[in-house]
PyMOL Python script that loads the backbone (N, CA, C, O; Angstrom):
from pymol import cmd

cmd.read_pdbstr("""\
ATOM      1  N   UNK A   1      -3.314   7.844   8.137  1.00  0.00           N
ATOM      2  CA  UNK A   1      -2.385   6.867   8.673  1.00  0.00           C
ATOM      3  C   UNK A   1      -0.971   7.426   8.553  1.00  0.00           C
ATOM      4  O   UNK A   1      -0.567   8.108   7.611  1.00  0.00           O
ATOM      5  N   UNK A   2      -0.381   7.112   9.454  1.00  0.00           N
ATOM      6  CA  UNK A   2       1.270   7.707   9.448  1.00  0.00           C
ATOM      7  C   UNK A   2       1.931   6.877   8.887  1.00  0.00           C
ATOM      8  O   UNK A   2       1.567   5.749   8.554  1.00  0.00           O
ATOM      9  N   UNK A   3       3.292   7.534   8.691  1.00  0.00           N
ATOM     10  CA  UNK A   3       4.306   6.876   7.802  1.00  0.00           C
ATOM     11  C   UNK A   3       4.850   5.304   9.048  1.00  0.00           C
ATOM     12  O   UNK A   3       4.992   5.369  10.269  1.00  0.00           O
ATOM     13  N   UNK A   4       5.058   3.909   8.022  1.00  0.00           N
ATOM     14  CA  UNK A   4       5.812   3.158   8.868  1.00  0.00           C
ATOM     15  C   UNK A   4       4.327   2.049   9.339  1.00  0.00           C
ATOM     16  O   UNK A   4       4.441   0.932   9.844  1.00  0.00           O
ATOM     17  N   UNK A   5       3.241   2.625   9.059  1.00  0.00           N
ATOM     18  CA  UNK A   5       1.972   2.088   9.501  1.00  0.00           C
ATOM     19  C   UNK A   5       2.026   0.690   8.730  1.00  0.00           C
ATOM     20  O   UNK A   5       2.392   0.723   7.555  1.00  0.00           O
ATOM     21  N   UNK A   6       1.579  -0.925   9.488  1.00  0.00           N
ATOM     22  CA  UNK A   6       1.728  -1.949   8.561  1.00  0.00           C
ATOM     23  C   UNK A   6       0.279  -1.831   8.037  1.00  0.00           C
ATOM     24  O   UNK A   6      -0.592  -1.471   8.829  1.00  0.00           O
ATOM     25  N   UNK A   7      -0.006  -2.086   6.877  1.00  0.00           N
ATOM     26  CA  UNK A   7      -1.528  -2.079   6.048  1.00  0.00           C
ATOM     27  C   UNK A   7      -1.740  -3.609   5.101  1.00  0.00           C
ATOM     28  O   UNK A   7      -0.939  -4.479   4.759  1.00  0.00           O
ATOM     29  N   UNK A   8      -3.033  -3.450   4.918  1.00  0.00           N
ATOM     30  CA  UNK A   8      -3.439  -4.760   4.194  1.00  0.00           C
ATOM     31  C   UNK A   8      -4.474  -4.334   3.218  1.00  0.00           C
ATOM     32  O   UNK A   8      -5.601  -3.860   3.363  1.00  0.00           O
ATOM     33  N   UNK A   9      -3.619  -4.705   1.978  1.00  0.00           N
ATOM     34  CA  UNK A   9      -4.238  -4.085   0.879  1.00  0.00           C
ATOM     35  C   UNK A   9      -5.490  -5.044   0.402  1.00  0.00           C
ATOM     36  O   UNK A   9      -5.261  -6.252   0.355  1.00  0.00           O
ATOM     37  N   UNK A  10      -6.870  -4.543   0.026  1.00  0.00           N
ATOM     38  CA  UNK A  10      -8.067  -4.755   0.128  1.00  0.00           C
ATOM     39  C   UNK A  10      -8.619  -5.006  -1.173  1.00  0.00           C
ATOM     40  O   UNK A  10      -9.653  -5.623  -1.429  1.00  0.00           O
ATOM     41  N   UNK A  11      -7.769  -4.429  -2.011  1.00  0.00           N
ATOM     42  CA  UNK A  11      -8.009  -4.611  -3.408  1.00  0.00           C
ATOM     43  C   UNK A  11      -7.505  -4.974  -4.546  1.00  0.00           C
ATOM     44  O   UNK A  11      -8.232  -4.122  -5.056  1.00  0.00           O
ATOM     45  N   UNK A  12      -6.812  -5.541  -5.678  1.00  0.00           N
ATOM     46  CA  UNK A  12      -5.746  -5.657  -6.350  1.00  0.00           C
ATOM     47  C   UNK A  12      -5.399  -3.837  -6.891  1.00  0.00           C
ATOM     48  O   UNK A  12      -5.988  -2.810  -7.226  1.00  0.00           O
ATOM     49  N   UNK A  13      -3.879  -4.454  -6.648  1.00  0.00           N
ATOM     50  CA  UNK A  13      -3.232  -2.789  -7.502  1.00  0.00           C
ATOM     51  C   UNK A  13      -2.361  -3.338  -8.431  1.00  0.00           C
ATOM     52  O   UNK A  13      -2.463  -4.457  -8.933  1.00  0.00           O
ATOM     53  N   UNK A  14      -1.487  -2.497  -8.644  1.00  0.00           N
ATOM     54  CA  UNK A  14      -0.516  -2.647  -9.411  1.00  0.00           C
ATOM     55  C   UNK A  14       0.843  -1.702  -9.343  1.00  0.00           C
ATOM     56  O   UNK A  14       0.759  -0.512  -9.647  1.00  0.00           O
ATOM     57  N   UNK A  15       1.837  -2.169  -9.016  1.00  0.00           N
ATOM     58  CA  UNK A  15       3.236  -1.262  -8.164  1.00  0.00           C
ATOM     59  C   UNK A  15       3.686  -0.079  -9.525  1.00  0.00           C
ATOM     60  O   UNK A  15       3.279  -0.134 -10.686  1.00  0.00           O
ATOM     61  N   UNK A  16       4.331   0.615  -9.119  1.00  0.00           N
ATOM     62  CA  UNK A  16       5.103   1.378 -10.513  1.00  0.00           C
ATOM     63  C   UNK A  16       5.882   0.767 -11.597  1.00  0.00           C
ATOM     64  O   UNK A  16       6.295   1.383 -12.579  1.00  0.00           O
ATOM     65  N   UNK A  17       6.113  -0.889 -11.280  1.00  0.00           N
ATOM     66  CA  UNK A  17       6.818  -1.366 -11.834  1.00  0.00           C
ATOM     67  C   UNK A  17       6.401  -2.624 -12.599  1.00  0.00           C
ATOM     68  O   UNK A  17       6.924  -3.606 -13.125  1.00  0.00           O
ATOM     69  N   UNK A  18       4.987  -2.001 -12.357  1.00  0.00           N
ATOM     70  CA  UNK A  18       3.870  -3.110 -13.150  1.00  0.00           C
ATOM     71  C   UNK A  18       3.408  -4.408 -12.724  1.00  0.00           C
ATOM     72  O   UNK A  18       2.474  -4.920 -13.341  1.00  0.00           O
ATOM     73  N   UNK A  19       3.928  -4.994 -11.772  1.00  0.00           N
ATOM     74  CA  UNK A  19       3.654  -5.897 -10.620  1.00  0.00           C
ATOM     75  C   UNK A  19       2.343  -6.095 -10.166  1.00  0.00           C
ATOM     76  O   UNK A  19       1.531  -5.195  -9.955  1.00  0.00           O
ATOM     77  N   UNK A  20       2.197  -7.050 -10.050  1.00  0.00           N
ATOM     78  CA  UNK A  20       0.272  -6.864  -9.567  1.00  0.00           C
ATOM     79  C   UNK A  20       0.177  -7.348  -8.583  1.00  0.00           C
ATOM     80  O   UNK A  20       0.543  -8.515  -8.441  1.00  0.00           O
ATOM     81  N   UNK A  21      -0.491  -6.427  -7.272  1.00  0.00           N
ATOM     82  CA  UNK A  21      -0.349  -6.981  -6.054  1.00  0.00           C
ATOM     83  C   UNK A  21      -1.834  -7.263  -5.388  1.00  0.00           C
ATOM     84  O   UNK A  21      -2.809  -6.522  -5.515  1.00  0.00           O
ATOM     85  N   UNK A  22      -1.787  -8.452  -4.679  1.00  0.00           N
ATOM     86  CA  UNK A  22      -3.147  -9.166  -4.500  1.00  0.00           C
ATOM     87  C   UNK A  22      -3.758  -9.122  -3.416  1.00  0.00           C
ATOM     88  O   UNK A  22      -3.403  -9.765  -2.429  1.00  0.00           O
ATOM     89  N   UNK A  23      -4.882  -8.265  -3.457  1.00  0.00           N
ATOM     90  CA  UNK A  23      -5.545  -8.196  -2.237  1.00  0.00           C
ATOM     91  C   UNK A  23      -5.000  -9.177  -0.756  1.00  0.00           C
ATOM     92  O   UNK A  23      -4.760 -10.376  -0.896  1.00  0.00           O
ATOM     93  N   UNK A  24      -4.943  -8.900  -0.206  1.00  0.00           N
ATOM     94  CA  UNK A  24      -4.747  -9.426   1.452  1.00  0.00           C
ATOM     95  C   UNK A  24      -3.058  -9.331   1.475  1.00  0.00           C
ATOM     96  O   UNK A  24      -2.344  -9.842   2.338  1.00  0.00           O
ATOM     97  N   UNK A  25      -2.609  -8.559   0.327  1.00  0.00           N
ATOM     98  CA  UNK A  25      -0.814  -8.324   0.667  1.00  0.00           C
ATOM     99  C   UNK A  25      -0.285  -7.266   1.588  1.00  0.00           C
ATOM    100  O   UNK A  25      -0.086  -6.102   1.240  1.00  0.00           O
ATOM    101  N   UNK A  26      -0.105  -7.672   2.592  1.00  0.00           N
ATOM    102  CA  UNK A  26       0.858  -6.901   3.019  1.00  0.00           C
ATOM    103  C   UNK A  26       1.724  -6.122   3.387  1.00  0.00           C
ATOM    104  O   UNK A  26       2.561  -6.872   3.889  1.00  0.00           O
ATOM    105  N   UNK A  27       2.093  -5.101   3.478  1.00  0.00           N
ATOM    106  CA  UNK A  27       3.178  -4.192   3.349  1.00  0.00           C
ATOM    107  C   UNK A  27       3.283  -2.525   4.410  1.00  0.00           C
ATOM    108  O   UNK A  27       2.748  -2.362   5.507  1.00  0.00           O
ATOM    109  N   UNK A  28       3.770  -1.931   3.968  1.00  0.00           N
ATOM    110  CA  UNK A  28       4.016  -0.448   5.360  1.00  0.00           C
ATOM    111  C   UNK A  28       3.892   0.665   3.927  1.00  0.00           C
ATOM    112  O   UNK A  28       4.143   0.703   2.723  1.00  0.00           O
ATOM    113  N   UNK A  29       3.374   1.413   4.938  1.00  0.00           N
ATOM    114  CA  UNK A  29       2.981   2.934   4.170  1.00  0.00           C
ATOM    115  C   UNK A  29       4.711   3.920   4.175  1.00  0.00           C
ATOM    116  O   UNK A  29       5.547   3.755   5.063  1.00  0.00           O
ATOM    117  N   UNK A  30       4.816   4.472   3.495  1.00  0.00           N
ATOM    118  CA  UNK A  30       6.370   5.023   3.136  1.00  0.00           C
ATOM    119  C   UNK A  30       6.303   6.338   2.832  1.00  0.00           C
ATOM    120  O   UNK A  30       7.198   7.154   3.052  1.00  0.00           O
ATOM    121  N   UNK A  31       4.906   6.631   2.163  1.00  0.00           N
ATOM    122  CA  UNK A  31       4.683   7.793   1.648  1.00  0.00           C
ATOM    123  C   UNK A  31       2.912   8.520   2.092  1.00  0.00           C
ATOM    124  O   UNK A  31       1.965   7.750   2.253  1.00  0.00           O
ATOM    125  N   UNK A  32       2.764   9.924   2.217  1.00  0.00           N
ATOM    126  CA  UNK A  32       1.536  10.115   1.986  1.00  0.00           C
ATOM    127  C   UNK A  32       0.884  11.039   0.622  1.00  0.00           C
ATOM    128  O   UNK A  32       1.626  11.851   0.068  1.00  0.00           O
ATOM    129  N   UNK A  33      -0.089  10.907   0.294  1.00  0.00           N
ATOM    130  CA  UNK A  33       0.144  11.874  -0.645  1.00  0.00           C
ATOM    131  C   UNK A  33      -1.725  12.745  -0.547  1.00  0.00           C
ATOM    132  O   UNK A  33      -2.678  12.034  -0.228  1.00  0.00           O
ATOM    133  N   UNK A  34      -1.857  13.694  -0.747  1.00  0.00           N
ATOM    134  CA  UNK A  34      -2.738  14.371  -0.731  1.00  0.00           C
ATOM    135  C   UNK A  34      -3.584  14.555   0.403  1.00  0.00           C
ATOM    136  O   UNK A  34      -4.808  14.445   0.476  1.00  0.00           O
ATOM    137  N   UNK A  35      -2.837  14.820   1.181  1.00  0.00           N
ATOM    138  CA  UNK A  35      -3.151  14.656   3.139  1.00  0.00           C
ATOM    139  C   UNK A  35      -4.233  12.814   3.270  1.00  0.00           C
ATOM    140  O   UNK A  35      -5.419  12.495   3.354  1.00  0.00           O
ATOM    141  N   UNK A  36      -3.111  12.218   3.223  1.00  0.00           N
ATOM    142  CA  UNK A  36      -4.452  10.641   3.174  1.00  0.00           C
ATOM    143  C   UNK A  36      -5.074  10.485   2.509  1.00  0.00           C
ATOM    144  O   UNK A  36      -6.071   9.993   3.038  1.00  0.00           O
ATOM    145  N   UNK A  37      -5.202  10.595   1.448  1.00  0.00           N
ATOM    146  CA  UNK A  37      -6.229  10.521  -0.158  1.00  0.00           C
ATOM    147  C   UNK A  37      -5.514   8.766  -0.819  1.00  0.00           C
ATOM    148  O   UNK A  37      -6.109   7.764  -1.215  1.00  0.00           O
ATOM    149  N   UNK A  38      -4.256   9.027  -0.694  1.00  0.00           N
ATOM    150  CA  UNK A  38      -3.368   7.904  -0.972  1.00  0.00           C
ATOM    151  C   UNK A  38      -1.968   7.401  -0.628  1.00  0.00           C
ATOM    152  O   UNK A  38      -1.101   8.271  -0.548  1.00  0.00           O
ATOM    153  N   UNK A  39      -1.729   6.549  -0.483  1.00  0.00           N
ATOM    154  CA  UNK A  39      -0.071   6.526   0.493  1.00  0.00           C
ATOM    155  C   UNK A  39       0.363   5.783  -0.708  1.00  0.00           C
ATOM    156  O   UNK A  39      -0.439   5.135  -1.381  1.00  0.00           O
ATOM    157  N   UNK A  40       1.757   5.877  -1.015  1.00  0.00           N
ATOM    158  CA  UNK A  40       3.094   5.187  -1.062  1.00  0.00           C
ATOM    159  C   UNK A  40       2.988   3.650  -0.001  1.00  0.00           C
ATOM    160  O   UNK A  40       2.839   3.638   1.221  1.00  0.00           O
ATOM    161  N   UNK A  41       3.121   2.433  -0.939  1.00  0.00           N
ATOM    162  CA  UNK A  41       3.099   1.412   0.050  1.00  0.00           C
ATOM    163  C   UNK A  41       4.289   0.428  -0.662  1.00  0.00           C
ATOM    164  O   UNK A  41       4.354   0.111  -1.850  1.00  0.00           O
ATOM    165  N   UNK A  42       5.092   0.094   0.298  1.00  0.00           N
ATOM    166  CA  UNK A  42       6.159  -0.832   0.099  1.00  0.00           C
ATOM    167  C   UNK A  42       5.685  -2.298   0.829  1.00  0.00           C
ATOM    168  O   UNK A  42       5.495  -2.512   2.026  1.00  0.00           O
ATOM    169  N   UNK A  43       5.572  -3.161  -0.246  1.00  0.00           N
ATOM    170  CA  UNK A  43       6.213  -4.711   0.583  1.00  0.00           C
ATOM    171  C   UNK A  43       7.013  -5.909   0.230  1.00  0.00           C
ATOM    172  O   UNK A  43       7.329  -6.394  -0.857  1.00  0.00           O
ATOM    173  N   UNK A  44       7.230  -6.218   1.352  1.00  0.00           N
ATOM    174  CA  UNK A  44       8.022  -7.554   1.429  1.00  0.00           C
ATOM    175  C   UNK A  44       8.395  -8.244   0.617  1.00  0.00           C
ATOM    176  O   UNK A  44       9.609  -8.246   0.408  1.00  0.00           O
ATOM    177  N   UNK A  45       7.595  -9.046  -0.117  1.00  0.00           N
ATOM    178  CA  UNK A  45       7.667  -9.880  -1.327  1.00  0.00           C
ATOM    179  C   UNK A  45       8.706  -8.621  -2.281  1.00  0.00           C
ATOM    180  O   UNK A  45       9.095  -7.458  -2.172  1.00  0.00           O
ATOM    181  N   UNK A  46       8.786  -9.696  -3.144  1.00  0.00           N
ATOM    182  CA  UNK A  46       9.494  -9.025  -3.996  1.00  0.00           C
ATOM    183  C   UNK A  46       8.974  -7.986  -5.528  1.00  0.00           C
ATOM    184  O   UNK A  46       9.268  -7.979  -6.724  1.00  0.00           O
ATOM    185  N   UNK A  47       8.037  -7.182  -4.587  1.00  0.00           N
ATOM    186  CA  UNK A  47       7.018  -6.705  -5.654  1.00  0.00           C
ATOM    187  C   UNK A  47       8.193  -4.661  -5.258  1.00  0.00           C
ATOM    188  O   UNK A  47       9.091  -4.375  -4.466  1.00  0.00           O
ATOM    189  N   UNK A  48       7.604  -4.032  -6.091  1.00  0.00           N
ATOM    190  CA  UNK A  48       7.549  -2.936  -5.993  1.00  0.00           C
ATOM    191  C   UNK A  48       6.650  -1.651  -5.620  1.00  0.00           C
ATOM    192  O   UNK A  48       5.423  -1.588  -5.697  1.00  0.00           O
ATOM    193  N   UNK A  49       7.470  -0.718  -5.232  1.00  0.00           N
ATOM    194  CA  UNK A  49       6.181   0.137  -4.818  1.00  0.00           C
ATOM    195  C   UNK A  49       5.286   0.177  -5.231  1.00  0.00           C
ATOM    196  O   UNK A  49       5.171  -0.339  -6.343  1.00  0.00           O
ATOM    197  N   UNK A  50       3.887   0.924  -4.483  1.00  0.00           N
ATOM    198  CA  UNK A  50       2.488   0.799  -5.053  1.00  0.00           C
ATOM    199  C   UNK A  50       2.184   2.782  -4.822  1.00  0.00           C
ATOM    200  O   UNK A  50       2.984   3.504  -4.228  1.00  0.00           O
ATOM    201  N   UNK A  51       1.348   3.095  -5.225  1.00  0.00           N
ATOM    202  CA  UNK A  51       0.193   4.121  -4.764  1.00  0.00           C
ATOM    203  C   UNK A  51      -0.915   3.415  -4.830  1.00  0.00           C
ATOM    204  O   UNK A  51      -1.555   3.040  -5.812  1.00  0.00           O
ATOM    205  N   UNK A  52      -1.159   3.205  -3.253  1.00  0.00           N
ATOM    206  CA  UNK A  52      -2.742   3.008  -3.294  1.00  0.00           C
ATOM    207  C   UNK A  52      -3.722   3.575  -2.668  1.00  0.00           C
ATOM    208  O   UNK A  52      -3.407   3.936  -1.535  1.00  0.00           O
ATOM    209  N   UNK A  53      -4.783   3.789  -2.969  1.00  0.00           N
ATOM    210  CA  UNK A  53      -6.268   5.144  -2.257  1.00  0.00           C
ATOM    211  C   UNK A  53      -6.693   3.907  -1.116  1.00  0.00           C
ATOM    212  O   UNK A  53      -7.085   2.744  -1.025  1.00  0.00           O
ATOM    213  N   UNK A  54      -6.245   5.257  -0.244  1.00  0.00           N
ATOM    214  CA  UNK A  54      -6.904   4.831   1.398  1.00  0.00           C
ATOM    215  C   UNK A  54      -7.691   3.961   1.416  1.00  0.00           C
ATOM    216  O   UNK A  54      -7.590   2.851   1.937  1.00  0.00           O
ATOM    217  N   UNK A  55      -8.916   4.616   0.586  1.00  0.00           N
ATOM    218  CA  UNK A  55     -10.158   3.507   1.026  1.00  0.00           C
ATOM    219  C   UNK A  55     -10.022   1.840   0.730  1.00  0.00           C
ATOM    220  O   UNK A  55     -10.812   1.007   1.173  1.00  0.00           O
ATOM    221  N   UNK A  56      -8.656   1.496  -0.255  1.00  0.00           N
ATOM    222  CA  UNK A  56      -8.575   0.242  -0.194  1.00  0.00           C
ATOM    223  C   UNK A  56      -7.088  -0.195   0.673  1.00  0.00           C
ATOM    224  O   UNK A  56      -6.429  -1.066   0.104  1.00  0.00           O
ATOM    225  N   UNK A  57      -6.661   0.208   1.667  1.00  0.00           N
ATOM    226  CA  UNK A  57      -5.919  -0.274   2.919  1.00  0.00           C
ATOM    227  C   UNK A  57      -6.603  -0.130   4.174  1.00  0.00           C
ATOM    228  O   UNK A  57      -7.472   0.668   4.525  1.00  0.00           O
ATOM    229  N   UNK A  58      -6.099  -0.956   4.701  1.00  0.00           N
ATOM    230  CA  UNK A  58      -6.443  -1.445   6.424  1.00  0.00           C
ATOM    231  C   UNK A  58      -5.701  -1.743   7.025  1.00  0.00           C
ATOM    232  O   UNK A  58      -4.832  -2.608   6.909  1.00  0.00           O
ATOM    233  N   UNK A  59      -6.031  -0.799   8.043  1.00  0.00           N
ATOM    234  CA  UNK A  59      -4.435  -0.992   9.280  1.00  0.00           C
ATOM    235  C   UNK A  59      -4.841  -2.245   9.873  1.00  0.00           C
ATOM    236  O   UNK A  59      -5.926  -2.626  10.313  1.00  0.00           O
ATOM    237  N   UNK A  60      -3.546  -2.872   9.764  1.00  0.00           N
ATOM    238  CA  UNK A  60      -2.828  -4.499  10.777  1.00  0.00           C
ATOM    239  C   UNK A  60      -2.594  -3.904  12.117  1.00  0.00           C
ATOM    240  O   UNK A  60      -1.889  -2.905  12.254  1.00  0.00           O
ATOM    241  N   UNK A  61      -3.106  -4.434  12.988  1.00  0.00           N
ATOM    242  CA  UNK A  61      -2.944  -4.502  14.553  1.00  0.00           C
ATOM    243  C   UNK A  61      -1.272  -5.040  14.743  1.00  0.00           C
ATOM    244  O   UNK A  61      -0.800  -5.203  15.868  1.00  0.00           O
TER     245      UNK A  61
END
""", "prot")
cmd.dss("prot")
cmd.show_as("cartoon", "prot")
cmd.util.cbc("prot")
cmd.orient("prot")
């Protein structure tokens, strides 16, 4: 997925800033890291960045 892509996170994570973000949230990919293994994901709410593994985002139409 390319940078700027909106995604919907599938699983609970948790941002760098210890934030816990809840499945069906929201947000755009910012970063990639290990050719698509895992992206950098920023959202909206007032949470902080995440790293989360591909297999738990889904691209929003």
């Amino acid at each position: 997925m390319p940078e700027l892509t909106r995604v919907l996170v599938t699983r609970a994570a948790r941002t760098m800033e210890g934030d816990d973000v809840i499945a069906g949230t929201e947000g755009t990919i910012v970063g990639i890291w290990n050719n698509g293994e895992a992206y950098d994901v920023e959202f909206s709410e007032a949470l902080g960045p995440a790293v989360i593994e591909a297999k738990f985002l889904r691209t929003l139409a």
